[in-house]
GUBANU-14948 format. One record per residue (C-alpha): x, y, z; residue number from 1. Coordinates in nm, 2 decimals, padded with zeros to 4 digits, always signed. Layout:
N
<east=X, north=Y, up=Z, resi=NUM> .
...
This chain:
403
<east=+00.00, north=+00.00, up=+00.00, resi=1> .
<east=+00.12, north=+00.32, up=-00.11, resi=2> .
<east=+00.17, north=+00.58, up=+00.19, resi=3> .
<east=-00.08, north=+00.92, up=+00.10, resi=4> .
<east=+00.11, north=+01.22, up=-00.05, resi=5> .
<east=-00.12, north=+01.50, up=+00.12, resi=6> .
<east=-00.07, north=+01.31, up=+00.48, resi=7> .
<east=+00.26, north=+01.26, up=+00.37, resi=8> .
<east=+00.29, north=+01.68, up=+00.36, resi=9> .
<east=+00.07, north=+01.73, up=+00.67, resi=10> .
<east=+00.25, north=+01.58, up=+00.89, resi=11> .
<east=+00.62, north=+01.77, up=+00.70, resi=12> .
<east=+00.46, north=+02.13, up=+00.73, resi=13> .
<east=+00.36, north=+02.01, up=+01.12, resi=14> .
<east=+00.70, north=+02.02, up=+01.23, resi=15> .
<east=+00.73, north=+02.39, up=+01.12, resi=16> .
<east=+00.50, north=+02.46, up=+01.46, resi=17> .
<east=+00.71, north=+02.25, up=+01.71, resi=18> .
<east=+00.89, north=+02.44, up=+01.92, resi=19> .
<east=+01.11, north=+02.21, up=+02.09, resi=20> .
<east=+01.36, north=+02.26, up=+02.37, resi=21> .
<east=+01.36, north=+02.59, up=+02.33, resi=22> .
<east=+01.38, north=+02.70, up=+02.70, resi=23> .
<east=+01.56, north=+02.37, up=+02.81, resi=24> .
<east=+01.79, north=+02.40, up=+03.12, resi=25> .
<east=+02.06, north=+02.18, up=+03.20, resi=26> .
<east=+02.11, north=+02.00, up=+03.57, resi=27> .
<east=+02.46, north=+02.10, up=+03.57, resi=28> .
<east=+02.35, north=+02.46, up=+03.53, resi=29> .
<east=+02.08, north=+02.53, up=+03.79, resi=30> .
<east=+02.13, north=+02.59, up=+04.14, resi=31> .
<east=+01.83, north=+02.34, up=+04.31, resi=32> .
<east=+01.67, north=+02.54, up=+04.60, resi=33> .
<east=+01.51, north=+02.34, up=+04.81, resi=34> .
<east=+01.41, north=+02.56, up=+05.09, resi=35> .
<east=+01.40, north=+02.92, up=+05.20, resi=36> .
<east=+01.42, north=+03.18, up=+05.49, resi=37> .
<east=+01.31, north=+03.54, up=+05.57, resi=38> .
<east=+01.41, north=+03.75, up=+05.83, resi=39> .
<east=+01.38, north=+04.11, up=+05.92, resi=40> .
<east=+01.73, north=+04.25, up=+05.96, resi=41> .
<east=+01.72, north=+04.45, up=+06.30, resi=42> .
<east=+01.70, north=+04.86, up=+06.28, resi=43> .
<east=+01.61, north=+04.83, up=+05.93, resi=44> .
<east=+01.37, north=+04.80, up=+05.70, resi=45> .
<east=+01.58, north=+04.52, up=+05.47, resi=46> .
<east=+01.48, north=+04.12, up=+05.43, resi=47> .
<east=+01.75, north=+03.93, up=+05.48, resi=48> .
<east=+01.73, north=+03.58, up=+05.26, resi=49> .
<east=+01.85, north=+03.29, up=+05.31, resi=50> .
<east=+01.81, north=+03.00, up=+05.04, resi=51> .
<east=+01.92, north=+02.62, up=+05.06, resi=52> .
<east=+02.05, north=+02.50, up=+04.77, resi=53> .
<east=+02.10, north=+02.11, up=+04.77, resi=54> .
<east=+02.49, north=+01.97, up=+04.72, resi=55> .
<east=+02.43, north=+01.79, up=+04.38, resi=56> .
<east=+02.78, north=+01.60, up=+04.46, resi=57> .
<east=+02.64, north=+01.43, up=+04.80, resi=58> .
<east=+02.32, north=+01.32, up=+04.66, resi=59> .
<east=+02.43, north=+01.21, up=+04.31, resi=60> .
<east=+02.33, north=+00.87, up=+04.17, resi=61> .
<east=+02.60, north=+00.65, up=+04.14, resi=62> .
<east=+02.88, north=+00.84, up=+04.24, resi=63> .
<east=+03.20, north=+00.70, up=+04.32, resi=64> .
<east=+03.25, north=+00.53, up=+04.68, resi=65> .
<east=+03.33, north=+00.78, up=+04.89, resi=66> .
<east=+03.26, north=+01.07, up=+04.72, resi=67> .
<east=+03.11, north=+01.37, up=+04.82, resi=68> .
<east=+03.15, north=+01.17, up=+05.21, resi=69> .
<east=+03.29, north=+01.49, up=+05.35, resi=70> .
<east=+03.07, north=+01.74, up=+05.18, resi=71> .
<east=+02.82, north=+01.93, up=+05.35, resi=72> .
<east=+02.41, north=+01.80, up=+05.21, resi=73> .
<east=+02.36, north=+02.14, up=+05.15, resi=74> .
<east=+02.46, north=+02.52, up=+05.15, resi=75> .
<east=+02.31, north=+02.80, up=+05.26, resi=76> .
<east=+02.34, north=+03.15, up=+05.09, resi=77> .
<east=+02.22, north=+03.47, up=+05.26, resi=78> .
<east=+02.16, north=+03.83, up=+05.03, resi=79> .
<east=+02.00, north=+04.13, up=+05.24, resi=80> .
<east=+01.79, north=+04.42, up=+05.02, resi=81> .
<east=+01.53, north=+04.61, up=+05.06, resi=82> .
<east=+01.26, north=+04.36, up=+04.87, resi=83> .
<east=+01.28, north=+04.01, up=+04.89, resi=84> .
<east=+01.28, north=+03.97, up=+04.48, resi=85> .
<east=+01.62, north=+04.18, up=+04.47, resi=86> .
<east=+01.76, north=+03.99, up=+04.76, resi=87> .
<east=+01.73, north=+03.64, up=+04.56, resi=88> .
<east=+01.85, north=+03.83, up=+04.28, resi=89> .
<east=+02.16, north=+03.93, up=+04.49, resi=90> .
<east=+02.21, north=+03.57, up=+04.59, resi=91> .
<east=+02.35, north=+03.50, up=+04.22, resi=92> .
<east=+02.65, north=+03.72, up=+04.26, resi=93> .
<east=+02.74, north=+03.41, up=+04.54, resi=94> .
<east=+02.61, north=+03.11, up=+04.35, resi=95> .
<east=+02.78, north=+02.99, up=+04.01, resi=96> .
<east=+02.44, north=+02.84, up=+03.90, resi=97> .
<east=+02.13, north=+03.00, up=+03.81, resi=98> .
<east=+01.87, north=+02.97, up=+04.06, resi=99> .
<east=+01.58, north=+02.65, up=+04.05, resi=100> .
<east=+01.27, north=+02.70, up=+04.27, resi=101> .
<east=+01.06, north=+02.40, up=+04.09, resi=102> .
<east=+01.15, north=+02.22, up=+04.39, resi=103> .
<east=+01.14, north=+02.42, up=+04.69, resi=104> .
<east=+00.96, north=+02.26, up=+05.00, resi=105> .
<east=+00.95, north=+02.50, up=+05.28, resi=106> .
<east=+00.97, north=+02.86, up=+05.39, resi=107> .
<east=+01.12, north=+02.94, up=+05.71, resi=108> .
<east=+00.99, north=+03.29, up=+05.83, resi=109> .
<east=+01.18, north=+03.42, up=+06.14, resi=110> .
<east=+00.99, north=+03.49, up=+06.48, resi=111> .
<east=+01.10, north=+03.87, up=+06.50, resi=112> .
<east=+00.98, north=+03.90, up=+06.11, resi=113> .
<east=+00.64, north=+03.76, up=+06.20, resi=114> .
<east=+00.57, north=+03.96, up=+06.50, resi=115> .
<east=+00.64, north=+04.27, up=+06.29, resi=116> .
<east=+00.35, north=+04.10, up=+06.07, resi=117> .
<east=+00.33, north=+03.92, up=+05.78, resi=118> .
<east=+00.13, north=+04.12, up=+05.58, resi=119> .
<east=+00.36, north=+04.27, up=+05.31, resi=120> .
<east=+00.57, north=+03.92, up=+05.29, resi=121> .
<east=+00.36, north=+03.72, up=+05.03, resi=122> .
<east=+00.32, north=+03.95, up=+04.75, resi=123> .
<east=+00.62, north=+03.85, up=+04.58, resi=124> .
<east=+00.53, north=+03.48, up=+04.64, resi=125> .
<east=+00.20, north=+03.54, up=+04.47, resi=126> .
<east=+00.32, north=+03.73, up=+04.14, resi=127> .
<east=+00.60, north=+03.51, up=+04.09, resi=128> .
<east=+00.57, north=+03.28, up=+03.83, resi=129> .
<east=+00.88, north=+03.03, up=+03.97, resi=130> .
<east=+00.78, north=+03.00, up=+04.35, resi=131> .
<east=+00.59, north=+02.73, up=+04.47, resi=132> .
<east=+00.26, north=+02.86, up=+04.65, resi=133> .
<east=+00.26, north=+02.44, up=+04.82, resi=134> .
<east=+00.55, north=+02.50, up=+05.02, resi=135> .
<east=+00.54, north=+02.43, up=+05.39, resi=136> .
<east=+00.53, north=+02.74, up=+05.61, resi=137> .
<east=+00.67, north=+02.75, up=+05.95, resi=138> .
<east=+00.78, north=+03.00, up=+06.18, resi=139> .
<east=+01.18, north=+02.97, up=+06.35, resi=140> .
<east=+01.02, north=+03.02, up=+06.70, resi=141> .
<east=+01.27, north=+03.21, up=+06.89, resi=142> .
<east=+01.53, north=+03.25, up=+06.64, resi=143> .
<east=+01.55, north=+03.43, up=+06.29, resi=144> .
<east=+01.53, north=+03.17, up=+05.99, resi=145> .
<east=+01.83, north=+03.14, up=+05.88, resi=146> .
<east=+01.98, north=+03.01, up=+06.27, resi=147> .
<east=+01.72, north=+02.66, up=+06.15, resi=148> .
<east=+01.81, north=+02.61, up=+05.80, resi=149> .
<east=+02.19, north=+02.61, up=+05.93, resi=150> .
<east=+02.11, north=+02.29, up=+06.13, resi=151> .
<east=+02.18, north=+01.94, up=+06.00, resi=152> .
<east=+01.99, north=+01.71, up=+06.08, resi=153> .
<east=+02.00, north=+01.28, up=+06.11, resi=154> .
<east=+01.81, north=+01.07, up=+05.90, resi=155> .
<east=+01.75, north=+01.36, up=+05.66, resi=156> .
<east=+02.04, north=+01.51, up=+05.47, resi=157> .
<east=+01.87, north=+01.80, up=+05.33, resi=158> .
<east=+01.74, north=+02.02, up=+05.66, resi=159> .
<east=+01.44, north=+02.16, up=+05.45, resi=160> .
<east=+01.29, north=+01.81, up=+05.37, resi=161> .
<east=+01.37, north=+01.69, up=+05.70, resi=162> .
<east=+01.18, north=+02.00, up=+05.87, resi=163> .
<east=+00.87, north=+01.91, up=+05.61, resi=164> .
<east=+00.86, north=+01.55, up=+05.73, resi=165> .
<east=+00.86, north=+01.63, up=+06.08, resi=166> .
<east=+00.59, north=+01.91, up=+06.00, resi=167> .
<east=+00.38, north=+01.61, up=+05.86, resi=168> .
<east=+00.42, north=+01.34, up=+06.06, resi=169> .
<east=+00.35, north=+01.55, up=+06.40, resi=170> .
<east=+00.06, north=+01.67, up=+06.28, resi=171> .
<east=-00.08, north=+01.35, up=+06.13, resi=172> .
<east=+00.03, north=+01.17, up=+06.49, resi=173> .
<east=+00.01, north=+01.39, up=+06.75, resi=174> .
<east=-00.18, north=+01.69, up=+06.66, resi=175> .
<east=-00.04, north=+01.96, up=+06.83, resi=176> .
<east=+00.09, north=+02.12, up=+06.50, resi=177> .
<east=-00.05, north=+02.21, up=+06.13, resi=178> .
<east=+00.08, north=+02.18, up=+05.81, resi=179> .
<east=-00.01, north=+02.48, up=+05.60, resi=180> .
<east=+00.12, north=+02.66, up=+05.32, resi=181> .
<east=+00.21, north=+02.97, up=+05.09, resi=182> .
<east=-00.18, north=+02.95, up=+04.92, resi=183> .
<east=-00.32, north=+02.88, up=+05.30, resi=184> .
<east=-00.19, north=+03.21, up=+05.42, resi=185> .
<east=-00.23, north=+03.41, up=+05.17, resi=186> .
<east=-00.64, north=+03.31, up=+05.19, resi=187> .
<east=-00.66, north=+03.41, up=+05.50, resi=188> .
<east=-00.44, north=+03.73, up=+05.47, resi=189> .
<east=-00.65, north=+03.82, up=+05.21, resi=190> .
<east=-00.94, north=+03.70, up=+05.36, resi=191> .
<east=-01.12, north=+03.79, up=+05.65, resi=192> .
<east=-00.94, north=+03.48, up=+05.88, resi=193> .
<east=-00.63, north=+03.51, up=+06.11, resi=194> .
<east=-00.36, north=+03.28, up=+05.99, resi=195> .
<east=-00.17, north=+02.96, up=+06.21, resi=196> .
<east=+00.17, north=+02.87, up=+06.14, resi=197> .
<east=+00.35, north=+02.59, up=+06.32, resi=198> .
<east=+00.65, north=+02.66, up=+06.51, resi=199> .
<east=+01.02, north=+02.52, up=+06.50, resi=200> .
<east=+01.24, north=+02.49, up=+06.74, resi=201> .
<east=+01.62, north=+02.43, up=+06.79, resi=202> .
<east=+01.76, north=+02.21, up=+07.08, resi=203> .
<east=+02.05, north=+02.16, up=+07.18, resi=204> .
<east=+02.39, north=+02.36, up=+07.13, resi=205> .
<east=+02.32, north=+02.59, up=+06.77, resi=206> .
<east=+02.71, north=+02.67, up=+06.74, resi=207> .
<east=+02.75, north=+02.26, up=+06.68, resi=208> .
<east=+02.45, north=+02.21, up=+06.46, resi=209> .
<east=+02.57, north=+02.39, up=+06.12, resi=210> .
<east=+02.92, north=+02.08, up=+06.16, resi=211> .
<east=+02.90, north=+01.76, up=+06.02, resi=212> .
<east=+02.94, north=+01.61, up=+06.33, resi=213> .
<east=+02.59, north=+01.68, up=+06.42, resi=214> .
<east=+02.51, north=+01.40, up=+06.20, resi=215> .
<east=+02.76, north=+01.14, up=+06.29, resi=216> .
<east=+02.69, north=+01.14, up=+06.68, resi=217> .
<east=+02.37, north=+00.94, up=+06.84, resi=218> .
<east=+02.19, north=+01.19, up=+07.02, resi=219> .
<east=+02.28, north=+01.47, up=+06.79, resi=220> .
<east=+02.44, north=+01.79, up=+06.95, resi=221> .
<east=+02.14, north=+02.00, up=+06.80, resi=222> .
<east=+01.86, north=+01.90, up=+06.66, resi=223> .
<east=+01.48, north=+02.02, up=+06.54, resi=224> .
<east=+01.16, north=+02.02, up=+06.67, resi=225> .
<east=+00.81, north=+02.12, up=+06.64, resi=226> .
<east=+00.67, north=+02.34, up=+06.92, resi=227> .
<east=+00.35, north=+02.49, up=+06.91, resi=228> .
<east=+00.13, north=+02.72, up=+06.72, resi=229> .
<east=+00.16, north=+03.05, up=+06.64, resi=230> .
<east=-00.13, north=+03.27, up=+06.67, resi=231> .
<east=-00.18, north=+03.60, up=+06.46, resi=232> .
<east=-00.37, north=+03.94, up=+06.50, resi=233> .
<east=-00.43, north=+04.19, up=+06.24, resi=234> .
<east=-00.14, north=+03.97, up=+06.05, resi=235> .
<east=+00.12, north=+04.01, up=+06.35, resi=236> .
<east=+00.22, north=+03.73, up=+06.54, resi=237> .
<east=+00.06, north=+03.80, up=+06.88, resi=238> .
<east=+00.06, north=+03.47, up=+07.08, resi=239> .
<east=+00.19, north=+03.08, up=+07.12, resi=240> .
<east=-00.05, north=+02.80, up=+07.19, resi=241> .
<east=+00.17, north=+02.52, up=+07.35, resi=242> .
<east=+00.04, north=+02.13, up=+07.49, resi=243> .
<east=-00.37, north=+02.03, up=+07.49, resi=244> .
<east=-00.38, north=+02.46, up=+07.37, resi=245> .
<east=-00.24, north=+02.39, up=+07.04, resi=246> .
<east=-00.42, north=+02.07, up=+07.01, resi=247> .
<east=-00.71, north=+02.22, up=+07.09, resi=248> .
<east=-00.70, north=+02.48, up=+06.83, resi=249> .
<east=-00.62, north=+02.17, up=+06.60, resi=250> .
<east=-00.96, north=+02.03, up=+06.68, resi=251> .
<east=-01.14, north=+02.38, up=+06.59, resi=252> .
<east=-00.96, north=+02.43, up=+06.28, resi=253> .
<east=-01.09, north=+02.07, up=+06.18, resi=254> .
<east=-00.75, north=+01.99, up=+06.14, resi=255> .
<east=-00.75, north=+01.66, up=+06.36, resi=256> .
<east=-00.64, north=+01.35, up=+06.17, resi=257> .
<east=-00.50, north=+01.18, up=+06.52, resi=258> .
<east=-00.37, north=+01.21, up=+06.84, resi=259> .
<east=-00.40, north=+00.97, up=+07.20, resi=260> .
<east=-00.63, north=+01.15, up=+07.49, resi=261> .
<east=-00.48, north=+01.04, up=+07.81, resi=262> .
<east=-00.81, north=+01.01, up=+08.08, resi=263> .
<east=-00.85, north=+00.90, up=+08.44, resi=264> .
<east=-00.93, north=+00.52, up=+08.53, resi=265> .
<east=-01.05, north=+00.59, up=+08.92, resi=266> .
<east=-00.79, north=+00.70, up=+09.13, resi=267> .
<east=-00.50, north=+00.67, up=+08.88, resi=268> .
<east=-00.46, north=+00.96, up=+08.69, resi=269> .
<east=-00.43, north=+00.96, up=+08.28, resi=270> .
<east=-00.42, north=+00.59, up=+08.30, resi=271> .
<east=-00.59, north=+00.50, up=+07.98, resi=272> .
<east=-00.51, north=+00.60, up=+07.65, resi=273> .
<east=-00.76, north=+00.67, up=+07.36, resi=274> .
<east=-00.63, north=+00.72, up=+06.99, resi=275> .
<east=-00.88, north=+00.95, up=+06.78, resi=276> .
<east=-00.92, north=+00.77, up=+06.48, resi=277> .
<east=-01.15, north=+00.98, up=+06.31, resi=278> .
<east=-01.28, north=+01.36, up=+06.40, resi=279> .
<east=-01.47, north=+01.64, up=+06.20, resi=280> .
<east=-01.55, north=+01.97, up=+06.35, resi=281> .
<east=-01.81, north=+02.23, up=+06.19, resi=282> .
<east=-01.87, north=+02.59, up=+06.25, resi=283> .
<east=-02.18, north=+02.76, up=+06.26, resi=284> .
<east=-02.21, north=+03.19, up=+06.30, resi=285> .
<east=-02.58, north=+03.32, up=+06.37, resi=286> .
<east=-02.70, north=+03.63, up=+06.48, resi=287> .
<east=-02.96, north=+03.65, up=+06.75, resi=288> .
<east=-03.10, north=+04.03, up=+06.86, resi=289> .
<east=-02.81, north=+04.17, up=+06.69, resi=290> .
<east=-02.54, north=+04.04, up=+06.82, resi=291> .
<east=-02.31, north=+03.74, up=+06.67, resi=292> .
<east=-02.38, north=+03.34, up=+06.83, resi=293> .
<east=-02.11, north=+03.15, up=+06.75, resi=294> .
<east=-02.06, north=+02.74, up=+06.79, resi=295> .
<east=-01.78, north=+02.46, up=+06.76, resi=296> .
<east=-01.94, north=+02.10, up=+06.70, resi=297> .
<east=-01.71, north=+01.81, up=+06.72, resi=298> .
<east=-01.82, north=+01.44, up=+06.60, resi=299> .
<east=-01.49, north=+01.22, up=+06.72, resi=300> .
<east=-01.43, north=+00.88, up=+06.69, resi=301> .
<east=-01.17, north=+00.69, up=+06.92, resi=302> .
<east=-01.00, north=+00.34, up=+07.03, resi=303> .
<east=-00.92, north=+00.23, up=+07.33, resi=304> .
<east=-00.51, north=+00.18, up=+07.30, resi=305> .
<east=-00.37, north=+00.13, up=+07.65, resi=306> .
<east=-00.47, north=+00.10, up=+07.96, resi=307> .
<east=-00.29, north=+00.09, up=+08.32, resi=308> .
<east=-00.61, north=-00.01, up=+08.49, resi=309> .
<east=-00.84, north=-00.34, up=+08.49, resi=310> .
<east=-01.14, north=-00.23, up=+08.22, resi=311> .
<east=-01.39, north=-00.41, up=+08.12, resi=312> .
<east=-01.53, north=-00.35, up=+07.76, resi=313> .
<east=-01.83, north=-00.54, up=+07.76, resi=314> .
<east=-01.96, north=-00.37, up=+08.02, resi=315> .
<east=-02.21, north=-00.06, up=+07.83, resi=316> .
<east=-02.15, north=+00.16, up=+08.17, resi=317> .
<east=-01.80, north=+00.16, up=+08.16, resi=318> .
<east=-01.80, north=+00.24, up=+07.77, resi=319> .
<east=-02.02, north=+00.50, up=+07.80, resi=320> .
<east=-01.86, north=+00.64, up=+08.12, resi=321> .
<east=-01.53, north=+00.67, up=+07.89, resi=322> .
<east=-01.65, north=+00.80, up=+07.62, resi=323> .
<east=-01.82, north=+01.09, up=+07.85, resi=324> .
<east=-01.44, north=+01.14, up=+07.96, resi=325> .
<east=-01.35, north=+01.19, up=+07.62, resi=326> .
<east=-01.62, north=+01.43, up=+07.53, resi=327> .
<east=-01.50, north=+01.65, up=+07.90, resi=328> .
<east=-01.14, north=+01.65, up=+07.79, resi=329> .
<east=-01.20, north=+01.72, up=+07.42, resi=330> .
<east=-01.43, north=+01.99, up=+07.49, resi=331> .
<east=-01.17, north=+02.13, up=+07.77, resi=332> .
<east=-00.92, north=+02.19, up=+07.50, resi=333> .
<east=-01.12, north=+02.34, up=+07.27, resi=334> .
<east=-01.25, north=+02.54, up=+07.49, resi=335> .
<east=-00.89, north=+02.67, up=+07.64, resi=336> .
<east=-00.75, north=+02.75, up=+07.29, resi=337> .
<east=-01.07, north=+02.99, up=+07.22, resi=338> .
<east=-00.97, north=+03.16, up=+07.54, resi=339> .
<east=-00.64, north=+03.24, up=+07.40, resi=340> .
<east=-00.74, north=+03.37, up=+07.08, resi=341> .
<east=-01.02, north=+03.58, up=+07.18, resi=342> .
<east=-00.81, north=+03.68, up=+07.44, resi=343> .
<east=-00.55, north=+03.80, up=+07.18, resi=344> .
<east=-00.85, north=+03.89, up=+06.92, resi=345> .
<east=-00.75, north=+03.61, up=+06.70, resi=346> .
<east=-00.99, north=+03.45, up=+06.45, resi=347> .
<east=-00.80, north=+03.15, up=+06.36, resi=348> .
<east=-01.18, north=+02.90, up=+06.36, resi=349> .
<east=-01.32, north=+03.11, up=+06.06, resi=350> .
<east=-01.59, north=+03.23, up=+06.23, resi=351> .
<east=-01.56, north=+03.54, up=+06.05, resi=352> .
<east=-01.57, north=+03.36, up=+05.73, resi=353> .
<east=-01.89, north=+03.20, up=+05.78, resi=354> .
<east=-02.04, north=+03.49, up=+05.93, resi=355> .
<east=-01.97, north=+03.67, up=+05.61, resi=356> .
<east=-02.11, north=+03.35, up=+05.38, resi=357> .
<east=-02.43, north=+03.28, up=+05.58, resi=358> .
<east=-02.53, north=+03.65, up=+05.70, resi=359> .
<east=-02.37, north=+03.90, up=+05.39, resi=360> .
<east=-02.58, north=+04.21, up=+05.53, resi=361> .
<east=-02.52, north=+04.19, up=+05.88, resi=362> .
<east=-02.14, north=+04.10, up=+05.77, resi=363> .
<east=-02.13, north=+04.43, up=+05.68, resi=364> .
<east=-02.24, north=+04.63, up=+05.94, resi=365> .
<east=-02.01, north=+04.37, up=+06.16, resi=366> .
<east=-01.68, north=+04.35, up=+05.93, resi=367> .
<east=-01.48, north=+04.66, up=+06.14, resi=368> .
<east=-01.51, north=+04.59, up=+06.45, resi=369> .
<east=-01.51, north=+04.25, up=+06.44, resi=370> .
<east=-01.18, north=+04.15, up=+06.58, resi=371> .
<east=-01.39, north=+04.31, up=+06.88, resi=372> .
<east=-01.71, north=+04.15, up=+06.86, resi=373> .
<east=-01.50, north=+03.79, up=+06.85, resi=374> .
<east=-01.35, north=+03.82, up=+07.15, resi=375> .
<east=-01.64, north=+03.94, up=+07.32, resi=376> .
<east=-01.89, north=+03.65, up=+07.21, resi=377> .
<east=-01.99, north=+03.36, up=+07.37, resi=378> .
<east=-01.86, north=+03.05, up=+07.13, resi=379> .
<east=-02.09, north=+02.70, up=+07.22, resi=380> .
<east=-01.87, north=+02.39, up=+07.21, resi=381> .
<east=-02.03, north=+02.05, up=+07.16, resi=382> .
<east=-01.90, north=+01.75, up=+07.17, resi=383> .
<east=-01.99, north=+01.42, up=+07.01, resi=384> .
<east=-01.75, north=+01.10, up=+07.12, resi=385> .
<east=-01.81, north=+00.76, up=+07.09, resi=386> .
<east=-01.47, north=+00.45, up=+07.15, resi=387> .
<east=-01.51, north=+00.21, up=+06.84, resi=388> .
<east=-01.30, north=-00.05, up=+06.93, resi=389> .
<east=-01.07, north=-00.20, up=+07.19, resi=390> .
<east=-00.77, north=-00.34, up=+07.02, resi=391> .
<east=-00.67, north=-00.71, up=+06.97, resi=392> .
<east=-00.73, north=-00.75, up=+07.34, resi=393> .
<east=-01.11, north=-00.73, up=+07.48, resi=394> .
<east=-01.10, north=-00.80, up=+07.83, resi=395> .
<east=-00.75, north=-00.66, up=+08.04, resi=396> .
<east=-00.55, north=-00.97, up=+08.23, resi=397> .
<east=-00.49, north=-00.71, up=+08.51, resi=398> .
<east=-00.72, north=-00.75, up=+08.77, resi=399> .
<east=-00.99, north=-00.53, up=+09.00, resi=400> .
<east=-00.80, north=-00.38, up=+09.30, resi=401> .
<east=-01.10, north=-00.52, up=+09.48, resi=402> .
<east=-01.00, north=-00.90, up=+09.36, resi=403> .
């Protein structure tokens, strides 16, 4: 069969529109950043920032035995300007690559920044067409930014991926942290929320953290941790909620994904553990004779993971006695974290959100002064617990004291 002339031509004249690698970019050219830091620089009104740009010769497939085994995992470089675009630009008179943000994974923003507020930070990140608006957020609580990306860390090589993980995996586990990022903050910046970022802290001695050494020695001299939530008003970081406080506010932000509640069994205190399996929290904004009614409902769902105390499950009483405990503590939390932020005239819950959704006219009349009107309202907490299952054990081998 003889091919068709006129296809034939067709498919000639279509390579005439293919571009092609016009715009390609070699590996050995770009400079991968893989995470980033802002700070403030003190008596000034200059960003100083702080990139970290992965050591291709550590992580390198295949390389030699040995090589790269005395490298640092990665560098950081530090530029201070009066914008945060011309201080990355600056960074290229230091870096003999041209800068790659494809694969950037976290932003580090320094407490002294944030408590000066946030709320000319993101523009760049939200014009830029090379940032990632999915990177991780957190704040370097107690330090500037560029002290926490200097840390190495164990088990991670790159300190940006390993502060991600940790980010993750506390949140998913233990609840007492959030992951958000760029696009999250921005929202609520923009929006009529209050934004929560996690904090990260450094343990340990900081002057041995940026060596090597850090790495090689079991427990590290300096290491990384997450440590609380921080709280903002009117975009400036006003307060930290620590312990069952943070975990709290992760319950009202219907953030939980799990955690273990630690309740009483008699006269031993926190003796059995419950692991939330499942939880969803709504919020509801009404207005009653003018003024703003606000409410938290939580539907939770738990199992019984340990306990230090003889229990039976079988018996309805006692299941229904814990899952009563459950509903005190979880509403107990909740309800402390709301103290802090209307305390601190914090909207984190999106109360003012759904205010302005469900009631657009009164939102108006409401939208000033309601940083005010928040911290003044009541806010109703309900709680719905139930405890699913008990575990591969049903009945405890200890015994009644009483036996």
């Amino acid at each position: 069969m003889k091919p068709n002339p006129f296809y034939m031509m067709l498919m000639l004249s279509s390579l005439l529109f293919l571009t092609g690698c016009w715009n390609s970019r070699e590996l050995s050219d770009m400079a991968i950043v893989i995470g980033m830091g802002i700070d403030k620089v003190p008596d000034s009104d200059q960003y100083r920032v702080s990139l970290q740009i992965v050591n291709p010769s550590t992580v390198a497939v295949g390389k030699a035995s040995g090589a790269g085994q005395n490298m640092m995992p990665n560098i950081i470089y530090s530029s201070v300007d009066h914008t945060i675009i011309s201080a990355f630009r600056k960074t290229s008179q230091k870096v003999s690559r041209g800068l790659f943000f494809a694969h950037s994974q976290l932003l580090v923003i320094g407490e002294p920044l944030a408590r000066d507020g946030l709320q000319d930070l993101f523009d760049f990140f939200e014009r830029s067409h090379e940032l990632r608006l999915t990177s991780s957020v957190v704040i370097a609580r107690g330090r500037d930014a560029q002290s926490l990306l200097n840390v190495l860390t164990p088990l991670q090589t790159i300190t940006a991926t390993s502060i991600k993980d940790k980010l993750k995996v506390s949140s998913e586990l233990w609840a007492q942290t959030v992951d958000v990022n760029v696009t999250d903050i921005i929202k609520r910046l923009g929006g009529t929320g209050e934004p929560v970022i996690s904090g990260m802290r450094i343990f340990g001695d900081p002057t041995k953290g940026n060596k090597k050494m850090n790495t090689e020695k079991s427990p590290p001299y300096t290491n990384i941790e997450t440590k609380g939530m921080a709280i903002f008003s009117k975009g400036k970081l006003a307060a930290w909620l620590d312990g069952k406080e943070a975990r709290g506010a992760v319950w009202g932000l219907n953030k939980m994904k799990s955690t273990v509640i630690n309740i009483d069994c008699g006269d031993k205190k926190e003796a059995i553990s419950l692991e939330i399996i499942r939880s969803t929290t709504k919020v509801r904004a009404d207005m009653l004779n003018g003024k703003p009614v606000l409410s938290l409902r939580v539907k939770e769902e738990s199992n019984l993971s340990e306990a230090k105390c003889s229990i039976n499950p079988d018996n309805r009483d006692e299941m229904i006695k814990l899952q009563k405990q459950l509903t005190e503590e979880t509403k107990k939390e909740i309800e402390s974290a709301l103290k802090v932020t209307q305390n601190k005239k914090s909207d984190i819950f999106g109360f003012a959100t759904e205010m302005e959704r469900t009631h657009p006219k009164e939102w108006k009349k409401l939208k000033k002064n309601w940083p005010d009107l928040f911290s003044e309202s009541e806010v109703k907490v309900s709680v719905e617990a139930y405890v699913r299952r008990t575990g591969l054990r049903i009945k405890s081998y200890m015994k009644p004291d009483n036996e």
